[in-house]
BAMARGU-578957 format. One line per field, with one value per residue (C-alpha): residue number from 1; x, y, z. Coordinates in pm, 1 decimal, always signed. Layout:
BEGIN
nr = c(NUM | ...)
east = c(X | ...)
north = c(Y | ...)
up = c(Z | ...)
This chain:
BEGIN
nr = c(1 | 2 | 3 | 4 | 5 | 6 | 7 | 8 | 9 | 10 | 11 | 12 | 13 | 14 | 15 | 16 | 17 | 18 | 19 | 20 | 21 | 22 | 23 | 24 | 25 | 26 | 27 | 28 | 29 | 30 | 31 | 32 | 33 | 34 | 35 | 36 | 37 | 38 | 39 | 40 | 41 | 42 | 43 | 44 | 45 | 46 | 47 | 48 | 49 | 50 | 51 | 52 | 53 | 54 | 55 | 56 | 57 | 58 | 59 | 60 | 61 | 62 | 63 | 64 | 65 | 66 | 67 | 68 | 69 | 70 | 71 | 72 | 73 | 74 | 75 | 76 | 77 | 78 | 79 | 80 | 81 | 82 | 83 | 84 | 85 | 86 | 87 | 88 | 89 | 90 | 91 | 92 | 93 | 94 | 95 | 96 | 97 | 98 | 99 | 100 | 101 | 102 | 103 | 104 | 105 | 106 | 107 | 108 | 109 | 110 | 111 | 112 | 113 | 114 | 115 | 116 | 117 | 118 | 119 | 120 | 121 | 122 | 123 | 124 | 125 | 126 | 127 | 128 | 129 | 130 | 131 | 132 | 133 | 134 | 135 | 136 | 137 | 138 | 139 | 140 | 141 | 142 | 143 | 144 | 145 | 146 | 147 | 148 | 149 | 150 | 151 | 152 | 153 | 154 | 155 | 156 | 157 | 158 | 159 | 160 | 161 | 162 | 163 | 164 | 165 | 166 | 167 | 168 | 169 | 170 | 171 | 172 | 173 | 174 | 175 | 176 | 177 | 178 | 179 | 180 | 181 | 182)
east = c(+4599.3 | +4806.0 | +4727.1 | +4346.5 | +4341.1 | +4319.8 | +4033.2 | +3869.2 | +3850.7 | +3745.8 | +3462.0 | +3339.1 | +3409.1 | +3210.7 | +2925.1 | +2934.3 | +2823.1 | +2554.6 | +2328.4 | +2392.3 | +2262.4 | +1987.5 | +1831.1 | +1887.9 | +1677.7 | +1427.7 | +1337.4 | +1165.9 | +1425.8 | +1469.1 | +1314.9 | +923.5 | +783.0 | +596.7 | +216.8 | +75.5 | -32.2 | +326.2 | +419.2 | +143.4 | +250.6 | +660.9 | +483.3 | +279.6 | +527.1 | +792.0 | +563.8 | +472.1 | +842.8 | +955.1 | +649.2 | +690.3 | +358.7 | +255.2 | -124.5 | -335.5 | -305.4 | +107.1 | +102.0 | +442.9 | +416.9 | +630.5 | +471.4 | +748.2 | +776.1 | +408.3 | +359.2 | -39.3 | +6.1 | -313.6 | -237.4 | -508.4 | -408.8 | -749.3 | -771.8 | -1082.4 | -1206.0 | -1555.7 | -1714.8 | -1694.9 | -2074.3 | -1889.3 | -1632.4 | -1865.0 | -2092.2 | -1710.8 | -1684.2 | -1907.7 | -1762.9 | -1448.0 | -1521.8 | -1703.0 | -1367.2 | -1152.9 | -1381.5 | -1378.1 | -1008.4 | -865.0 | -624.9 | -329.7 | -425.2 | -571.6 | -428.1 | -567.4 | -439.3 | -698.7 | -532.9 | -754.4 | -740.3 | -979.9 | -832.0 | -1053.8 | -936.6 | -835.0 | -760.0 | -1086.8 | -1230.7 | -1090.0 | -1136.5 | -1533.1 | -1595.4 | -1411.1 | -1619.8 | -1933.8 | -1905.3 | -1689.8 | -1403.4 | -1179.1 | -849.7 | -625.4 | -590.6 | -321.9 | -367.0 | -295.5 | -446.3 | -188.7 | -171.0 | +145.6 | +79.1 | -187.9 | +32.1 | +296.3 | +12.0 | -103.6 | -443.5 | -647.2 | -976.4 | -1203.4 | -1237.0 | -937.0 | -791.2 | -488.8 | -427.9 | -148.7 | -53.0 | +261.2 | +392.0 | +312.6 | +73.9 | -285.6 | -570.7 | -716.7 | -1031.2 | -1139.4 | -1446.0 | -1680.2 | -1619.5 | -1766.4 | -1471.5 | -1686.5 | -1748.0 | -1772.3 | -1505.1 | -1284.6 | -1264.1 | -1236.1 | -885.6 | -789.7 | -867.1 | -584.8 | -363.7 | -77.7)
north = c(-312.3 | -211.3 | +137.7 | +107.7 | -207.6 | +74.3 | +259.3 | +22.3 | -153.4 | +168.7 | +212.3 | -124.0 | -96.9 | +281.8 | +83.8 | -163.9 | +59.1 | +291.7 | -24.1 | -142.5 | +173.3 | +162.5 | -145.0 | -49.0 | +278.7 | +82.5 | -191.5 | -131.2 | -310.1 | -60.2 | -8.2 | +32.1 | +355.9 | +285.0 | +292.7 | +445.5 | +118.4 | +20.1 | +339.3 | +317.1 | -12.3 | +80.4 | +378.3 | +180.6 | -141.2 | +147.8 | +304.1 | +2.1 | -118.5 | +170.4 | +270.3 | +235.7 | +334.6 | +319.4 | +261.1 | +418.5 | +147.8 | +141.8 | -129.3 | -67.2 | -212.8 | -205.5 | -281.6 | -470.0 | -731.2 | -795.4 | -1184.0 | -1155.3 | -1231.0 | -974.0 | -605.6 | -353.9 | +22.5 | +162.6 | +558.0 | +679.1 | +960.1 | +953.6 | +1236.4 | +1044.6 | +838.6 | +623.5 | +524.8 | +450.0 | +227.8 | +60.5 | -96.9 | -365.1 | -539.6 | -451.7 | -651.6 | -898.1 | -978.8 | -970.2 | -1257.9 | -1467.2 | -1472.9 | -1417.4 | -1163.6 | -1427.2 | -1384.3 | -1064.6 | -749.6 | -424.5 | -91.7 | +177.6 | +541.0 | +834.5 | +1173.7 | +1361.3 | +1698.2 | +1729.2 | +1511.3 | +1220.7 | +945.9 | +995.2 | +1012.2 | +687.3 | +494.2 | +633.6 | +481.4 | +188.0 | +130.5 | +244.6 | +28.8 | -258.2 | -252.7 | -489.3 | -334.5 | -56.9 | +261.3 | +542.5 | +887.8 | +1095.5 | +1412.5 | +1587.0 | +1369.6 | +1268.5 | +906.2 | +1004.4 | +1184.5 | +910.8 | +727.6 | +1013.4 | +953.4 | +1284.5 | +1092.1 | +944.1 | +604.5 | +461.0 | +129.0 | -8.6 | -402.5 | -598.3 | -950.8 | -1091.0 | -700.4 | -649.4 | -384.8 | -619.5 | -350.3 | +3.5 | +129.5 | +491.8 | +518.1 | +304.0 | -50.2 | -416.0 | -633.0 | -855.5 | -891.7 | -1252.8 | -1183.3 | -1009.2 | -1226.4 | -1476.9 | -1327.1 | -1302.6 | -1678.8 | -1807.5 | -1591.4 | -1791.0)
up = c(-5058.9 | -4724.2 | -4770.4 | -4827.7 | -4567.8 | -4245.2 | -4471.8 | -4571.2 | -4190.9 | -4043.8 | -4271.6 | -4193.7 | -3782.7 | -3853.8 | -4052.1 | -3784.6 | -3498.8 | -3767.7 | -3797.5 | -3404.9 | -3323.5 | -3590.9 | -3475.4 | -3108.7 | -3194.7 | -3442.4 | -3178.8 | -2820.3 | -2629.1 | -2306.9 | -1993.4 | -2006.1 | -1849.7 | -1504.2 | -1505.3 | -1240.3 | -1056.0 | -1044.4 | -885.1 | -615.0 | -577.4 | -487.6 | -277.5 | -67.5 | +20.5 | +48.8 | +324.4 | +473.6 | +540.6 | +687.0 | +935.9 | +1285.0 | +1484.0 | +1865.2 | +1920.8 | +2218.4 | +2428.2 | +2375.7 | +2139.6 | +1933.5 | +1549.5 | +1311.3 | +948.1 | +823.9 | +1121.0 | +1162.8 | +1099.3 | +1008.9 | +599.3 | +580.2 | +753.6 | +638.2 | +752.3 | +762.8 | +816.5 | +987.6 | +1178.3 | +1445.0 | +1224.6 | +923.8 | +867.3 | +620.2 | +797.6 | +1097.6 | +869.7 | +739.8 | +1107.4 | +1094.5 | +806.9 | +920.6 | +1269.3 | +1086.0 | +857.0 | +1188.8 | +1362.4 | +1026.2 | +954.7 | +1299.5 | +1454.5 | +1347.7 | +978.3 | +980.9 | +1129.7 | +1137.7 | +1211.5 | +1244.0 | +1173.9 | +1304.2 | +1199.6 | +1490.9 | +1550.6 | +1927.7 | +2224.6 | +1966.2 | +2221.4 | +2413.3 | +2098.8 | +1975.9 | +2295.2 | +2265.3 | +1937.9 | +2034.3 | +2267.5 | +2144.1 | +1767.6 | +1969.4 | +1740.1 | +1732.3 | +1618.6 | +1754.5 | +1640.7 | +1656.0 | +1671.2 | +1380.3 | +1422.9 | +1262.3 | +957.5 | +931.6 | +923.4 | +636.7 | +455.7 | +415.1 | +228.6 | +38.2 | +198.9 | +95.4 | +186.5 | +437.8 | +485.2 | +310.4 | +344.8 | +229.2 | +235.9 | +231.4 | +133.7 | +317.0 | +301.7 | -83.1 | -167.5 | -258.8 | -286.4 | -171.2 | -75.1 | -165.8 | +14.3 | +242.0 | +160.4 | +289.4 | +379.3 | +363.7 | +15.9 | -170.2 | -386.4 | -153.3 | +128.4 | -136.6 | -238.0 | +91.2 | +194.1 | -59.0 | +143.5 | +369.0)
């Protein structure tokens, strides 16, 4: 028995580890694969702690101190109809939650004279939000924004929704999800 002992004891430490790793390979127990959402997700709140922007008017703002619980980074350019038609229920959202709920940061992408151009159309559609200039995309680019209008909102600095497209903020069921919002 003391010379088969070591034998046998191997065999059963070798055995041991086979059907550990069996069952570890049979069952689903590791790390699930990310979905796209979640990805977009970690993109966007990564994004959105790290930018630092200065507005036309010299406004400095830095995402991740902002103390509005809603911040919606809406790119935009004067060219763009949709966009244009966007700024009414944009402003209409701004008056019914209030700039200290509700920020918004309007990024525009006009190539020609893109501060005159912004303070035009703020003036001419009466917006109320700031805007920075972007004309080289940069600022788009960090949000993988390859359209026009796009918004991106945010809930206490977690990633909440995005708009693709012209879209009423003030939508039943949006403004809705935003009212629970502290």
């Amino acid at each position: 028995m003391k010379k088969t002992f070591p034998i046998l004891f191997t065999i059963f430490v070798f055995s041991s580890f086979l059907v550990a790793q069996v069952i570890f390979d049979t069952f689903d127990i590791g790390a699930k694969p990310s979905t796209r959402e979640g990805i977009e997700r970690q993109h966007f709140e990564g994004v959105y702690q790290k930018l630092k922007i200065k507005t036309i008017t010299g406004k400095k703002i830095e995402l991740s101190k902002v103390k509005a619980p809603i911040v919606i980074v809406n790119f935009w350019a004067s060219w763009c109809l949709p966009c244009i038609k966007e700024f009414k229920s944009l402003n209409g959202l701004i008056d019914k939650l209030g700039k200290k709920k509700l920020l918004v940061v309007g990024i525009n992408s006009d190539a020609e004279n893109p501060k005159q151009t912004i303070l035009k159309t703020q003036k001419k559609h009466k917006l109320l939000f700031d805007s920075i200039v972007d004309s080289e995309g940069t600022v788009a680019e960090k949000f993988m924004v390859s359209s026009l209008p796009y918004s991106i909102i945010y809930a206490n600095g977690k990633f909440l929704a995005k708009s693709a497209g012209e879209f009423n903020f003030l939508e039943k069921g949006f403004l809705k999800k935003l009212q629970d919002i502290k």
